[in-house]
N, C-alpha and C positions, 0 to 999 in steps of 0.2 A: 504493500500500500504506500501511494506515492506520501510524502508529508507536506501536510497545507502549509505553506510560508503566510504569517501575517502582512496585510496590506498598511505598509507602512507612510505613513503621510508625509513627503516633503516640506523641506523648512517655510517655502509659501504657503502648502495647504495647514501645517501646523497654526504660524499663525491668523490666519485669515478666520480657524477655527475657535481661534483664541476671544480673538474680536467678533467670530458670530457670539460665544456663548455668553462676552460680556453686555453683547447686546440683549440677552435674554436672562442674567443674574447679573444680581450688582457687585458680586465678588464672587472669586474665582481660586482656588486653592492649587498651588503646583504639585502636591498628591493627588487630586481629583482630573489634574490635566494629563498628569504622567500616565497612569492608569487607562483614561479612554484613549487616549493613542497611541499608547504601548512604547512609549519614548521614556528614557531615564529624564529623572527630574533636572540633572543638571543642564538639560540641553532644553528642558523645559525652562530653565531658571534664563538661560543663554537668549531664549526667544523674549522672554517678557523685560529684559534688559531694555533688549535692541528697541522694542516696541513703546517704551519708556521712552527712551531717548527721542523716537518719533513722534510724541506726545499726542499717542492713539492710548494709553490706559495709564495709569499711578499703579509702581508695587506697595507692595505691602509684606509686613510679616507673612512669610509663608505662602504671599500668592500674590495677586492682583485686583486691582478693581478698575472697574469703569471710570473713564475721567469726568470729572464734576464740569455740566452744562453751567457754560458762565451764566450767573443771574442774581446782578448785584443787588438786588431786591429784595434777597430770598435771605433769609435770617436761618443760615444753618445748621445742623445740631452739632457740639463739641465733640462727639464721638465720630462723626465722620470726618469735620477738619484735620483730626490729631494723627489721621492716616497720610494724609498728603503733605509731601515736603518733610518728613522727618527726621532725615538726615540732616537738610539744611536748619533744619530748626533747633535742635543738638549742637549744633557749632555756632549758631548765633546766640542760642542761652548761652552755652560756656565761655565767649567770648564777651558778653552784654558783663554775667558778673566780674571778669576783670574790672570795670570800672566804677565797683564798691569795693567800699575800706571797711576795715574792721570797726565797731561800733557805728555804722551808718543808719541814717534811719530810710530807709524805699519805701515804694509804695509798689505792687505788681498789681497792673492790672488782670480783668482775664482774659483766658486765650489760651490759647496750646503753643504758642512762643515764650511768653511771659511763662509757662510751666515749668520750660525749658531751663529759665532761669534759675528758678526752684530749687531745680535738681540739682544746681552747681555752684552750693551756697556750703561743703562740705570742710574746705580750710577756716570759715568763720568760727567766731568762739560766741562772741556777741554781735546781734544786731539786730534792731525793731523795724519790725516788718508788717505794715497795712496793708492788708488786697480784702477786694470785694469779692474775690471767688473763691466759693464753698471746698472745690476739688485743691486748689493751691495751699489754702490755709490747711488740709488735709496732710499735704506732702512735708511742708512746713513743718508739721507737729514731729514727724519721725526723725528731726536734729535734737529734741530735747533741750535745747537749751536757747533759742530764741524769743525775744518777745515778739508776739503774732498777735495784734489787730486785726478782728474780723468785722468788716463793716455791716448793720444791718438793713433789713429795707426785705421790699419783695422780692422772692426768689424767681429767675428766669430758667427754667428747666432747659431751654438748650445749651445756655453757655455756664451753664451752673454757679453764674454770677447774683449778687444782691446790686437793687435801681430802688426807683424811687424818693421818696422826702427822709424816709427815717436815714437812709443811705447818705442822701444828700447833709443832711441837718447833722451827724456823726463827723463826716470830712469833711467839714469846715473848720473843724477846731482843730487844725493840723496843718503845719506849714513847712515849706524850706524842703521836702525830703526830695530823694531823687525818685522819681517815676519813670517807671518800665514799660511804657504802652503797648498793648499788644492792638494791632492795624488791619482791619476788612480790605480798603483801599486804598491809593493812596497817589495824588495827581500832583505835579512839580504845579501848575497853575490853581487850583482847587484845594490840594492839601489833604488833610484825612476826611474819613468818610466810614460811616455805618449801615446799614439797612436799620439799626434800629435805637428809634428815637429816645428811650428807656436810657440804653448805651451811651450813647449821643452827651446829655446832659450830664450823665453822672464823668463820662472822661472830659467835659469842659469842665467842669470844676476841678477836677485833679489837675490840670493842665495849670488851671489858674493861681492854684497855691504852692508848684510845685517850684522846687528851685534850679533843678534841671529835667528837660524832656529827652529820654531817650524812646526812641520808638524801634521796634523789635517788632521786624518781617519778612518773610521772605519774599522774592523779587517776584514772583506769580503777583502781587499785590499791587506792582507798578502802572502808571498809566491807567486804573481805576479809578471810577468814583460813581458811588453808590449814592442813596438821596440825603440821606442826614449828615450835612455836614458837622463836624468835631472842631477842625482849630486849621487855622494857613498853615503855609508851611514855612512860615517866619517864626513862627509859636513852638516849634521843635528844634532844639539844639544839639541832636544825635541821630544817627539811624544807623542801625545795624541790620544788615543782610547779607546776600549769598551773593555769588559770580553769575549769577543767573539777570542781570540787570540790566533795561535795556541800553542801546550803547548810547554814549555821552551821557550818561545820567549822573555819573560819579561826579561827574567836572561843572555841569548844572548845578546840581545839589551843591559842592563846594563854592563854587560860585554865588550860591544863594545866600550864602553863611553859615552853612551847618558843617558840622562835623560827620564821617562819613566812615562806616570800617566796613572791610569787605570779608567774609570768612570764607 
């Protein structure tokens, strides 16, 4: 009896199959790819790279997802953000806290950048620390030795942030600190930008009392602007992102008077 050879899919039909399935799930796992097409996963991993790079899907731990339909309107949830760009967002935290000292007082906004920054607050011994996000004051806790202000106010279940008056009326009696902004959009003519107007006021005030604006985003975020405006981009004295930037933007921005670092 002769033996069947499996029909092995070419690196075009692999991924074309890639992108029908994400066209039919919104994530996709490279065990579940390797499997239907009998390919080892490392040559699965080799395709969703390449596919990345062509900015047809976002990896992910372990697989991939569909790329998020631009729609700066749409008020995202925190869990789908925190997939996209998280490499670059790792290198812009770790980079953002080189420019706190020990005993500082910051403020982190929320965000899955500003998290970033969270995470790499481990050489500190002392330092007080305001953020209005429920998940950051979380991370926070696990140094044990921080002082951590949690601002109150109503809870927004997608960005697991606190808005509102009681939120408002708490940050105002706090001044000088350094603020971490984390940025939905972000236009060299326009400045920041939210989808949402909750958002919106509570980062004008933070902007207002703060004593430096560092704003922490990656470069997907350039050349946006969404409807609630936040603050010009006179109003920010920092920006930390990735090499992903569009060109002349670095020398604009420096141009404008900000300070500028690239990870």
């Amino acid at each position: 009896m002769s033996q069947v050879i499996p029909n092995i899919p070419s690196a075009k039909e692999r991924r074309a199959m890639i992108l029908r399935l994400l066209d039919m799930n919104e994530e996709v796992s490279v065990t579940q790819l390797s499997q239907e097409m009998n390919i080892s996963e490392v040559t699965i991993r080799k395709d969703l790279t390449l596919l990345q790079e062509r900015n047809l899907l976002v990896r992910t731990r372990g697989g991939a997802m569909r790329r998020p339909i631009e729609n700066l309107s749409e008020d995202t949830a925190i869990s789908k953000k925190r997939m996209f760009y998280f490499k670059e967002k790792e290198r812009i935290g770790a980079d953002a806290s080189l420019l706190i000292k020990e005993g500082d007082f910051i403020m982190l906004d929320s965000g899955t950048t500003t998290m970033e920054v969270a995470k790499h607050l481990d050489r500190f011994q002392h330092l007080d620390i305001l953020t209005n996000a429920m998940n950051i004051a979380t991370e926070l806790m696990r140094y044990k030795r921080f002082n951590v202000i949690m601002l109150g106010g109503n809870v927004r279940i997608n960005s697991h942030s606190t808005v509102g008056p009681l939120a408002l009326s708490v940050l105002r009696n706090f001044n000088g600190y350094k603020l971490f902004l984390g940025v939905d959009s972000f236009s060299l003519d326009s400045g920041v930008s939210t989808p949402s107007l909750e958002e919106a006021l509570l980062n004008q005030q933070m902007i207002q009392q703060a004593g430096k604006v560092i704003a922490v985003f990656d470069s997907s975020k350039f050349n946006k602007r969404s409807y609630v405006h936040i603050a010009e981009t006179s109003q920010i004295d920092c920006i930390i992102t990735d090499h992903g930037l569009p060109a002349g933007m670095k020398t604009k921005l420096k141009n404008a008077g900000l300070e500028v670092r690239i990870v």
